[in-house]
N, C-alpha and C positions, 0 to 999 in steps of 0.2 A: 416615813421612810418608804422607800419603794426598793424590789427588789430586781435583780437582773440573773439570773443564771443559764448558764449555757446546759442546754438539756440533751444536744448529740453530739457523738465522740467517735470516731472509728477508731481503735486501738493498732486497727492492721493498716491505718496509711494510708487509708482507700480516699480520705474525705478530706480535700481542701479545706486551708482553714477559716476560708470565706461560707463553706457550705455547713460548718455549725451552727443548729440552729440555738438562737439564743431569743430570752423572754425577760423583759419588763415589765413588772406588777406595779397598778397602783391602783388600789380600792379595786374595784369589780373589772376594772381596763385592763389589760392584758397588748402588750405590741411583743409580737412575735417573727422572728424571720424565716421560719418552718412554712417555706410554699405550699407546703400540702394544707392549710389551712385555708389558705386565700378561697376567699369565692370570687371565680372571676366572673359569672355573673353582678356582682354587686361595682368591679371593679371595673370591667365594659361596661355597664349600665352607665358610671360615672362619666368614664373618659369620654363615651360617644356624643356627652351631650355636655359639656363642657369646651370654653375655646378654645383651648391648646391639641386638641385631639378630635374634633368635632367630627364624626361619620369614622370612627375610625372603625376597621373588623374586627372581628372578637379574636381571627384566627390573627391577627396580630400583637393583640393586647397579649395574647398568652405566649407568643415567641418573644415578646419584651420581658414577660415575666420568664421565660425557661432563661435566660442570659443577663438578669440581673439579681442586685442584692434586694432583697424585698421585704417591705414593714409590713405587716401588717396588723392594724389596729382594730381589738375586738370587745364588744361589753358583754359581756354572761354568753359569750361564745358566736355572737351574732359580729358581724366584719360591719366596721364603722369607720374606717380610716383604711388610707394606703397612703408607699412611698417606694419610691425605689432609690437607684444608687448604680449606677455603671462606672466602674471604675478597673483600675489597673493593681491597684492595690500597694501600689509604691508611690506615686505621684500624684497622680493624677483623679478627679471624679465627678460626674456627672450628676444632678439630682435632678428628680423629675418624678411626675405623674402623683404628685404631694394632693391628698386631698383630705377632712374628716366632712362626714354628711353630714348634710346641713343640722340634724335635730341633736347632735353631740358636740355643735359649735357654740362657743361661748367658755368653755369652759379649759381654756390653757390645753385642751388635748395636744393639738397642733403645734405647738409651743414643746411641751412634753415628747411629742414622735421626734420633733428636731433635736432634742438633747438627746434620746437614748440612737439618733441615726449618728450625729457627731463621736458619743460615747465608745460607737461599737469597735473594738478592738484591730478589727483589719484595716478600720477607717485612720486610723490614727496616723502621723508623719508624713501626711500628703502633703504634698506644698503648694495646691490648689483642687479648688471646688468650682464647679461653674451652674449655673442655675437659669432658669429663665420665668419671670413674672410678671404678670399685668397691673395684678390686685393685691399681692400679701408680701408688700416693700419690706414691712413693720416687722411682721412675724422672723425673715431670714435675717436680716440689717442688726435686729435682737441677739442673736445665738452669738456672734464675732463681737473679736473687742477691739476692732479699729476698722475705720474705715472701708466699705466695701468699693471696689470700683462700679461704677455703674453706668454703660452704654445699652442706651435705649433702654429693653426690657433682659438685657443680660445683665447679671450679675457675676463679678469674679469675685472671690473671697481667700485669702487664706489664713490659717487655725496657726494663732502665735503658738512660739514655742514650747511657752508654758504648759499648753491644754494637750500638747503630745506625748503619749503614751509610750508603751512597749510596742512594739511588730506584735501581732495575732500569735497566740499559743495554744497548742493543742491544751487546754485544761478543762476538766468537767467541775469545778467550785462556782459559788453563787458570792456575789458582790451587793455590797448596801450602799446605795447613795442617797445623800439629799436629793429632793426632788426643787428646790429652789437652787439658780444662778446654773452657769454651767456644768454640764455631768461630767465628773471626771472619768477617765480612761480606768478601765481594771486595770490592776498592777500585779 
């Protein structure tokens, strides 16, 4: 079992409910969407030297990160994974800047950030996802249960009906899922 709890809450209304931070445990891994965690060092180190982002500025990498929804994946506290999520939160959502470093590949992490990104509660009732991939067909084509479209190196997807959830709720409770097949939606 792995666990997921939403760990911020504004009582007084202040805090959309895309800005709760919520946490994924399995074994010593931790995926959190608490930005004050991220090391964007480790996260511009990545993207500047990867294709899709090749030379990019760091004062950029971090205005992508102040305007999106952000993973990030941690072992014993050290940032070994990211993802983000640009989205509208009704419709529509972007995925991008998907990575785990190299010496914690192998191991379904990747696979795992993709289920608790699908899971996450604001995520839910979109009627599309859009992506873009050179190298990791397998890993997104994985997560959906029908066909994805695919032109060139984009990826369109949409999440059947069954795997959607409730609309995002202000709740501070903690949820257990399997961590095998699709994560479902807290309810």
């Amino acid at each position: 079992m792995a666990l997921m709890k939403i760990v911020g809450s504004d009582q007084a209304g202040n805090m959309t409910e895309a800005e709760q931070v919520l946490e994924y445990r399995r074994g010593d891994f931790l995926i959190s969407t608490d930005r004050s965690r991220l090391d964007l060092d480790i996260v511009h180190g990545f993207l500047t030297e990867c294709y899709w982002a090749k030379g990019i500025p760091k004062e950029v990498v971090a205005r992508s990160i102040q305007h999106s929804l952000c993973f990030g994946m941690y072992h014993t506290e050290k940032q070994t994974g990211f993802a983000r999520v640009i989205s509208d939160y009704a419709t529509y959502a972007y995925l991008g800047d998907v990575f785990v470093l190299e010496p914690y590949r192998g191991h379904s992490l990747g696979k795992w950030m993709m289920q608790c990104i699908m899971a996450h509660p604001c995520l839910q009732e979109l009627r599309r996802w859009n992506l873009l991939t050179r190298d990791a067909h397998g890993l997104y084509h994985s997560l959906v249960s029908h066909p994805s479209k695919r032109r060139s190196n984009t990826w369109r997807f949409t999440i059947p009906k069954f795997t959607a959830g409730p609309v995002c709720k202000n709740k501070a409770e903690s949820y257990e899922y399997e961590k095998s097949g699709h994560v479902p939606p807290p309810v």
